[in-house]
C-alpha positions in Angstrom: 14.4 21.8 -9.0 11.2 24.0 -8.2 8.8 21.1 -9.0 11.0 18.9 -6.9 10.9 20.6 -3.8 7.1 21.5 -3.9 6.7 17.7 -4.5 9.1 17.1 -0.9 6.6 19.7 0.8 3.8 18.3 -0.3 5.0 14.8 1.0 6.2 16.4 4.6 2.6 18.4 4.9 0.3 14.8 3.8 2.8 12.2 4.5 2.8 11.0 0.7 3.2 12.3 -2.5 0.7 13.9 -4.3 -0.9 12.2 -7.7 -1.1 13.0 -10.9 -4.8 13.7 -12.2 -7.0 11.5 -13.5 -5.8 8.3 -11.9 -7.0 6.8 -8.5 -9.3 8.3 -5.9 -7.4 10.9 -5.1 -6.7 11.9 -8.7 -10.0 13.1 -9.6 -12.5 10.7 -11.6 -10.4 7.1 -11.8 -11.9 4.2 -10.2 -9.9 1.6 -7.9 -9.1 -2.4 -9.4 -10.9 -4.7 -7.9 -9.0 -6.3 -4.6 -7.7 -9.8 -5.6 -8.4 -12.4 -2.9 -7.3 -15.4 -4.5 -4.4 -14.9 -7.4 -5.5 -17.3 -9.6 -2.2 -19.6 -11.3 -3.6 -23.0 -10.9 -0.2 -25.1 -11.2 3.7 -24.2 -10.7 7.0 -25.3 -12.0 10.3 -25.1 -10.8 12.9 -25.8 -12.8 11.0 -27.0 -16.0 9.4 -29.9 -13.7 5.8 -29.8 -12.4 5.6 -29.1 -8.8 2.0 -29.1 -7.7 -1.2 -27.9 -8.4 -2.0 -24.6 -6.8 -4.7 -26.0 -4.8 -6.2 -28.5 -3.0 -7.4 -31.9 -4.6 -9.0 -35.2 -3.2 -7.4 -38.7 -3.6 -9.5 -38.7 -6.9 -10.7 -36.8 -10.1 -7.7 -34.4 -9.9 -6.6 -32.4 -12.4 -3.1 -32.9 -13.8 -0.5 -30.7 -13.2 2.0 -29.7 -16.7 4.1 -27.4 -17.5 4.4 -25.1 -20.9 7.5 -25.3 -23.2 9.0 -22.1 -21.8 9.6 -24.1 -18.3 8.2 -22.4 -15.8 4.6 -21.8 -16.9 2.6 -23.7 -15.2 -1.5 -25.3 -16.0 -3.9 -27.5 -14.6 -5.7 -29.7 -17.1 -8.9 -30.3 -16.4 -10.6 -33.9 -18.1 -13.8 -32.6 -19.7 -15.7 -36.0 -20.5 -19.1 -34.4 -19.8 -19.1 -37.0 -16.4 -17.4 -36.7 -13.4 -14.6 -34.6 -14.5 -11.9 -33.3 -12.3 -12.4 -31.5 -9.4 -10.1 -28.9 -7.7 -10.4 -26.6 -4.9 -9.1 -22.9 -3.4 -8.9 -21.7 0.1 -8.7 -17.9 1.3 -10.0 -16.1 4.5 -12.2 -13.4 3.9 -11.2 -9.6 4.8 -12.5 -8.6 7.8 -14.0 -5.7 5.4 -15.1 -7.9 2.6 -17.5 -6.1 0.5 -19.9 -9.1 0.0 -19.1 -9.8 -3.7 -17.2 -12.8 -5.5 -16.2 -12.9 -9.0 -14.0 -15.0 -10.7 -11.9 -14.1 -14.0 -10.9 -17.5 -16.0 -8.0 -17.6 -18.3 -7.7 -21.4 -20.5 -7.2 -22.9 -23.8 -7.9 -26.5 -25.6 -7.3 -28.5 -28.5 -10.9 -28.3 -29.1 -12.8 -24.8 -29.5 -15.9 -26.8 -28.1 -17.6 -24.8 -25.4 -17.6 -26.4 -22.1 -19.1 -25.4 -18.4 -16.8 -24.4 -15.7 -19.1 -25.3 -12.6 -18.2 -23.5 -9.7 -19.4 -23.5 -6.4 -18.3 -21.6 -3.2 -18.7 -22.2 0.7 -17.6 -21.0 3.8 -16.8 -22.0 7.0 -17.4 -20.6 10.1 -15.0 -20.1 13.4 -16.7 -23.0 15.4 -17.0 -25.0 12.0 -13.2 -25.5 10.9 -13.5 -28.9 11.1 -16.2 -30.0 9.8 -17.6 -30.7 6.3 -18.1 -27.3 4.0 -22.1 -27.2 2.6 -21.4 -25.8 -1.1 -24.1 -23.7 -2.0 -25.3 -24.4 -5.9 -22.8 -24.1 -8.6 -22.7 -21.4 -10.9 -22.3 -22.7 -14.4 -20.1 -20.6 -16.5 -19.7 -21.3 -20.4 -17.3 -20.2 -22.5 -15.6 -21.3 -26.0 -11.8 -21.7 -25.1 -9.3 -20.9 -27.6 -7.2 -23.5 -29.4 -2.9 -24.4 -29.4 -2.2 -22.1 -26.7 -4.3 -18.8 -27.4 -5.3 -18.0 -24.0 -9.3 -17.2 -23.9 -10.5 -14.6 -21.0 -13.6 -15.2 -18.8 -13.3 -12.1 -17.0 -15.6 -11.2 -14.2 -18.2 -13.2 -13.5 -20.4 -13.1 -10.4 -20.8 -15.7 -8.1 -23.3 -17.2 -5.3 -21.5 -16.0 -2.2 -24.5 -17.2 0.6 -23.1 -18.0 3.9 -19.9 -16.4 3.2 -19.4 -13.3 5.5 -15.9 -11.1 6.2 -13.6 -13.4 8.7 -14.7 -16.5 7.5 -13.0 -19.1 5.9 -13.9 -19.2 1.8 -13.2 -22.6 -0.3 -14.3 -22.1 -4.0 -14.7 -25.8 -5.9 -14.0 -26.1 -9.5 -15.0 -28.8 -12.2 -15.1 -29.2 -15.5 -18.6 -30.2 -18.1 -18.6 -30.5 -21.5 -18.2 -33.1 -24.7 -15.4 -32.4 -26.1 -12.5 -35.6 -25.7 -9.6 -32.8 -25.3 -8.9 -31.4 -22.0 -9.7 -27.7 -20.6 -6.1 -26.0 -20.0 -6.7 -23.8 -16.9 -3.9 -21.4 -16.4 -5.8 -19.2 -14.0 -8.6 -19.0 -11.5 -8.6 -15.5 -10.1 -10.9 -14.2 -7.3 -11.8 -11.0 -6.7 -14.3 -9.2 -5.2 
């Protein structure tokens, strides 16, 4: 009952409770997660039946949209024929106190545990430039070895080009898929954060 009512004091005098130590920045010593700006699930479901991609897509080269057996897990499946590929895009606006920094953390699986290329370039688009055509800047070519039937592999945190891009502005990241393998890439998630 003590510890209780200190805790209520503490909440009237700072306007919030106090924390615990060792977690957060005001808990002595932890560090804060990264902010997400984009959440990353690249298809949904409803009801066991596809819905859409969680993107944006031209009228070609788009990935397909399935769901898992559990109904409401959603993918994107990306072709990987070492080609053209498929090509899918995300949209966000920029905090007005965006840090400057873009990384992207990749969860995906294939039939094939051949490594493939996830290009992925960014541009932005300015307030008089809504519009008009978005000038990607050069992909950044990330490689990983996805795991096989299901076992989700991580590509966590890697940096990308950000030029152009500034706090306020509109950011559309572009996705695609290189590689040899004649299986598909199985992207569950595209997460940005900063």
């Amino acid at each position: 009952m003590k510890g209780l009512i200190l805790a209520l004091a503490a909440i009237s005098a700072y306007g919030q409770a106090p924390m615990p130590g060792g977690g957060g920045t005001s808990g002595g010593g932890g560090t804060s997660a990264a902010r997400i700006l984009i959440p990353g699930p690249t298809a949904v479901c409803q009801a066991g039946t596809v819905a859409a991609i969680s993107g944006s897509t031209g009228s070609a080269n788009a990935p397909t949209p399935t769901c898992e057996a559990d109904g409401f897990s959603g993918y994107a499946s990306f072709a990987n024929n070492g080609g053209t590929g498929n090509v899918m895009y995300q949209r966000v606006d920029l905090p007005q106190d965006w840090t400057g920094a873009l990384k992207l953390n990749i969860a995906a699986w294939s039939a094939s545990t051949t490594a493939v290329t996830v290009n992925v370039s960014t541009g932005c688009v300015g307030v008089a430039g809504v519009t008009t055509g978005i000038t990607f800047n050069s992909p950044n070519a990330l490689t990983f070895t996805p795991g096989a039937s299901s076992y989700r592999t991580a590509l966590a945190a890697q940096a990308l080009t950000a030029t152009g891009c500034a706090s306020g502005r509109e950011l559309v990241v572009k996705y695609s898929i290189v590689g040899t393998a004649s299986y598909p890439l199985q992207v569950l998630s595209l997460q940005v954060t900063e």
